[in-house]
C-alpha positions in Angstrom: 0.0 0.0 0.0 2.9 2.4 0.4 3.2 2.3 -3.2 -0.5 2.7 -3.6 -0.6 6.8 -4.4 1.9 6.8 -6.3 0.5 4.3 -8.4 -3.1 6.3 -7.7 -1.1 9.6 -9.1 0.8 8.0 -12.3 -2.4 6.8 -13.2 -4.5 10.0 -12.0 -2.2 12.1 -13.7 -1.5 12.9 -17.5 -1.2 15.2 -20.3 -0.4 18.1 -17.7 0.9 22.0 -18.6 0.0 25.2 -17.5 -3.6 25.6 -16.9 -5.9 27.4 -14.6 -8.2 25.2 -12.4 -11.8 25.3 -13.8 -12.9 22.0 -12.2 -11.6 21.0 -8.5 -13.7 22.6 -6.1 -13.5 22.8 -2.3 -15.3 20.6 0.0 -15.1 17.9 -2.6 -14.9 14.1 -1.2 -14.5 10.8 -3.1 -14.3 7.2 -1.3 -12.9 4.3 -2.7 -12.6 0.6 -2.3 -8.9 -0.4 -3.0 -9.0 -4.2 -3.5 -6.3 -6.8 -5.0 -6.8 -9.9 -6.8 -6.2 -13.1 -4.0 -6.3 -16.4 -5.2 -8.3 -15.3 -8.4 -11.0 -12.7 -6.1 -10.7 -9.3 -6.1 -11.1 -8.6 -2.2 -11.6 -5.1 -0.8 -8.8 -4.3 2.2 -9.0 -0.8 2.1 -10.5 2.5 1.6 -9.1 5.7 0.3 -10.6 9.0 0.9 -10.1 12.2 -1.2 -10.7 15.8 0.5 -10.4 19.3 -0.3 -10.7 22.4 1.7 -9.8 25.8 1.5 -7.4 26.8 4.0 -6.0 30.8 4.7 -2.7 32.0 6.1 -1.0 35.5 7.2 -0.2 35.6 3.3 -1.8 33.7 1.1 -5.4 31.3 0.5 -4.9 27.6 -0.4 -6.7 24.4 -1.1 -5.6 21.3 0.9 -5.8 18.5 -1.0 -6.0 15.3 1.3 -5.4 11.8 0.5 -6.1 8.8 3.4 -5.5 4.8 3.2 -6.8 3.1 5.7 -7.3 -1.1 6.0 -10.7 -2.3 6.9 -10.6 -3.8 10.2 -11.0 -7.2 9.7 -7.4 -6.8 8.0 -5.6 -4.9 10.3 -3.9 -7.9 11.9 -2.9 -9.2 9.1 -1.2 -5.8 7.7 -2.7 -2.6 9.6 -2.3 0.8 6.9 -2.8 4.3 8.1 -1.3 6.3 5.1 -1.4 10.1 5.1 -0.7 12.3 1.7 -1.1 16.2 1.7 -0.7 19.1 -0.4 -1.1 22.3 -0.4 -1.7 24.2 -4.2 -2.5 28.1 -5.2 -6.1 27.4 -5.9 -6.1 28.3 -9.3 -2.8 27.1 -10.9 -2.6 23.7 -8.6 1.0 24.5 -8.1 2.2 22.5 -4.8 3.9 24.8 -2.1 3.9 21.9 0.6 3.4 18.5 0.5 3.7 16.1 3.4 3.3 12.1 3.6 3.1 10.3 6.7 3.0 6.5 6.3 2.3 3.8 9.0 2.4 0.5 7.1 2.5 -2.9 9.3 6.1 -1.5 11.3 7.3 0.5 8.9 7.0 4.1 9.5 7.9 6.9 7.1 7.4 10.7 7.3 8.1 13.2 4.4 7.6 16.9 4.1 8.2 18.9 1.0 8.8 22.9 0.7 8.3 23.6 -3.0 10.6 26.8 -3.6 11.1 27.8 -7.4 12.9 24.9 -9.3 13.7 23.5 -5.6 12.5 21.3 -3.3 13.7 21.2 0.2 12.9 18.3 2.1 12.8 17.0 5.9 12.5 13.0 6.2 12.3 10.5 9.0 12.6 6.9 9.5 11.5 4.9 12.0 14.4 4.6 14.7 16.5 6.6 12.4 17.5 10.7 12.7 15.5 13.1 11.2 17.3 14.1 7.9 16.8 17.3 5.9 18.1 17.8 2.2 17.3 20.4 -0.9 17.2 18.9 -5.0 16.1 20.0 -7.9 12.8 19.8 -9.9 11.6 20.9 -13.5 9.2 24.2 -13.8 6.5 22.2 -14.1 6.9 18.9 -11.7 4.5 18.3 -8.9 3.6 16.4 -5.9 1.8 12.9 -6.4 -1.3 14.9 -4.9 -1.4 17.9 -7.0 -0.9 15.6 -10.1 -4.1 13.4 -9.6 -5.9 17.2 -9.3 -4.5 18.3 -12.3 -5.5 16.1 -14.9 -9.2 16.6 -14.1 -8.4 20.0 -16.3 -7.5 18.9 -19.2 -10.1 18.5 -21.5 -9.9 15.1 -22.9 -13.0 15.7 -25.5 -10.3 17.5 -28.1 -7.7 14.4 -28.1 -8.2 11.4 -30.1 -7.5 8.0 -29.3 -3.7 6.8 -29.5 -2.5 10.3 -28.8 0.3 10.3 -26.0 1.3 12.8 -23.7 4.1 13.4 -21.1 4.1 14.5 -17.7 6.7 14.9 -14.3 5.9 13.7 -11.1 7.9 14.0 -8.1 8.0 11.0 -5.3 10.9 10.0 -3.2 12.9 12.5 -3.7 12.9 11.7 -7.7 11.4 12.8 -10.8 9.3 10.4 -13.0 8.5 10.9 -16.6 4.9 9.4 -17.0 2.7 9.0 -20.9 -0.3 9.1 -20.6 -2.3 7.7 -23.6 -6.0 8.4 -24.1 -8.1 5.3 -25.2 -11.5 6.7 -26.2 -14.5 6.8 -23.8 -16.2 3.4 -21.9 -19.2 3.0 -19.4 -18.1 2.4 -15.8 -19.9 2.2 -12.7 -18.9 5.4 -10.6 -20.5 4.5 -7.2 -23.2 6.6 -6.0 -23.4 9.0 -9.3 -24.3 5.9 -11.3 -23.6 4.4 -14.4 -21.4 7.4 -16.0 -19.7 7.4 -19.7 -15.9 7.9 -18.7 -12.8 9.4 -20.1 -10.4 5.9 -20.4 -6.2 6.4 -20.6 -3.8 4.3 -20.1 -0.8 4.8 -18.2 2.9 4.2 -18.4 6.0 4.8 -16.7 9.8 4.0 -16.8 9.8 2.1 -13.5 9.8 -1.7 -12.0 6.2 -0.6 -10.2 4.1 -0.7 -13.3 3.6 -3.8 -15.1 2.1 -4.6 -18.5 0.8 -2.8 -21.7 -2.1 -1.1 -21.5 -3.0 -2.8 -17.9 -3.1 0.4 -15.5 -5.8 2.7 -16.8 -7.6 5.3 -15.1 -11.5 6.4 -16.0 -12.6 9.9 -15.3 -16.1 10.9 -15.9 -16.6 12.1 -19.2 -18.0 15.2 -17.4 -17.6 18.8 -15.9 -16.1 17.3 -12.8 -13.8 14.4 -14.4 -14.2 12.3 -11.0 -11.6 9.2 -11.2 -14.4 6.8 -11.3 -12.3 3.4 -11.3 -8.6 3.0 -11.4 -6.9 -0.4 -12.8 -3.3 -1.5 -11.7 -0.7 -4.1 -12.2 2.1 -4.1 -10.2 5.0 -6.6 -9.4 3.1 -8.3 -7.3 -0.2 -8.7 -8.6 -3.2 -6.3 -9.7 -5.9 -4.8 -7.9 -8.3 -1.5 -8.7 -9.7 1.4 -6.7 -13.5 1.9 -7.0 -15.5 5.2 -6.4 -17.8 4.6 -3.8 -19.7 7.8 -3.1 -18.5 11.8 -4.2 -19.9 14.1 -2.7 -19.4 18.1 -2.9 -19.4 18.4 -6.7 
């Protein structure tokens, strides 16, 4: 599950450039289902919640963009997740100025903060039972946050590409950069929890790294609407494949 939003943001997250947000509101909430294939059965063992809410300081307005993992219950003696992704964007260009991850997963514990200043990034990290560590790198003009990134691609308007047509994007995780395509497939039905049956936006992701797996096997739908909710998200990964489905979205 640690992997889980980055995975969520490579496949959230496409075809990105300088835009002005005309679809992310505040007070927005989706729920998902994340489940992975066992034994042939797609089983549900978690849930991920996505919030926003405006937040003002001394000098400036934001919207916090808040991402939770949690197991169910019933798995959390087997392998107990509480999994904590924030960022913090100008509300109308969706450019990160902090992002912070906090990760509990089984015994491993991670906690990450990053101050986004210009072209760098500097960054405080700690490991369990090891000394908080502080470092500054270097990121493109137009690189964000996993966060920001699944955000951002609800603006791009999808209805002017045509299928096959690939684009590039930069996301930032680990203290890295990533080069993602993106490649838009067309449009498909897809159940999208409590909105219904909804006609969705369908691309297909893929990345230069070991955590992907597969052609055309990690796709994310996005309503083929206004709001371009991720309705169902697909993934193969090393060690198997699993999807996140909406549940409910709410404050559209």
């Amino acid at each position: 599950m640690r992997k889980l939003l980055l995975i969520t943001a490579i496949l959230c997250t496409g075809l990105i450039s300088a835009q002005t947000n005309k679809t992310v509101k505040s007070g927005e909430k989706f729920v998902y289902a994340a489940s992975y294939n066992m034994s042939g059965l797609m089983t549900q063992l978690a849930q991920v919640t996505m919030e926003t809410e405006t937040v003002k300081t001394s000098k400036n307005t934001l919207l916090h963009l808040n991402c939770e993992a949690r197991t169910f219950s019933k798995w959390d003696t087997f392998f107990k997740i509480r999994d904590s992704y924030e960022s913090y964007v100008n509300p109308v260009t969706l450019k990160p100025s902090l992002y912070k991850r906090d990760i509990l997963e089984g015994t491993f514990t991670k906690k990450e903060k990053y101050i986004f200043k210009g072209n760098t990034i500097e960054c405080t990290l700690k490991r369990k039972n090891m000394a908080e560590s502080k470092s500054a790198f270097q990121i493109g003009p137009n690189t964000s946050d996993v966060v920001s990134t699944i955000y951002l691609l609800r603006n791009i308007d999808f209805s002017k590409m045509k299928p096959g047509q690939i684009k590039s994007f930069t996301v930032v995780f680990d203290q890295k950069e990533m080069g993602v395509s993106a490649k838009y497939m067309g449009t498909e039905t897809v159940n999208a929890g409590n909105l219904g049956k909804k006609l969705c936006y369908k691309v297909s992701i893929g990345a230069k790294t070991n955590k992907l797996r597969g052609t055309d096997k990690n796709i994310i739908y996005l309503t083929a609407d206004a709001a371009k909710v991720p309705a169902l998200i697909q993934f193969s990964i090393p060690v198997g494949t699993g999807q996140m489905t909406l549940t409910n979205a709410t404050g559209l």
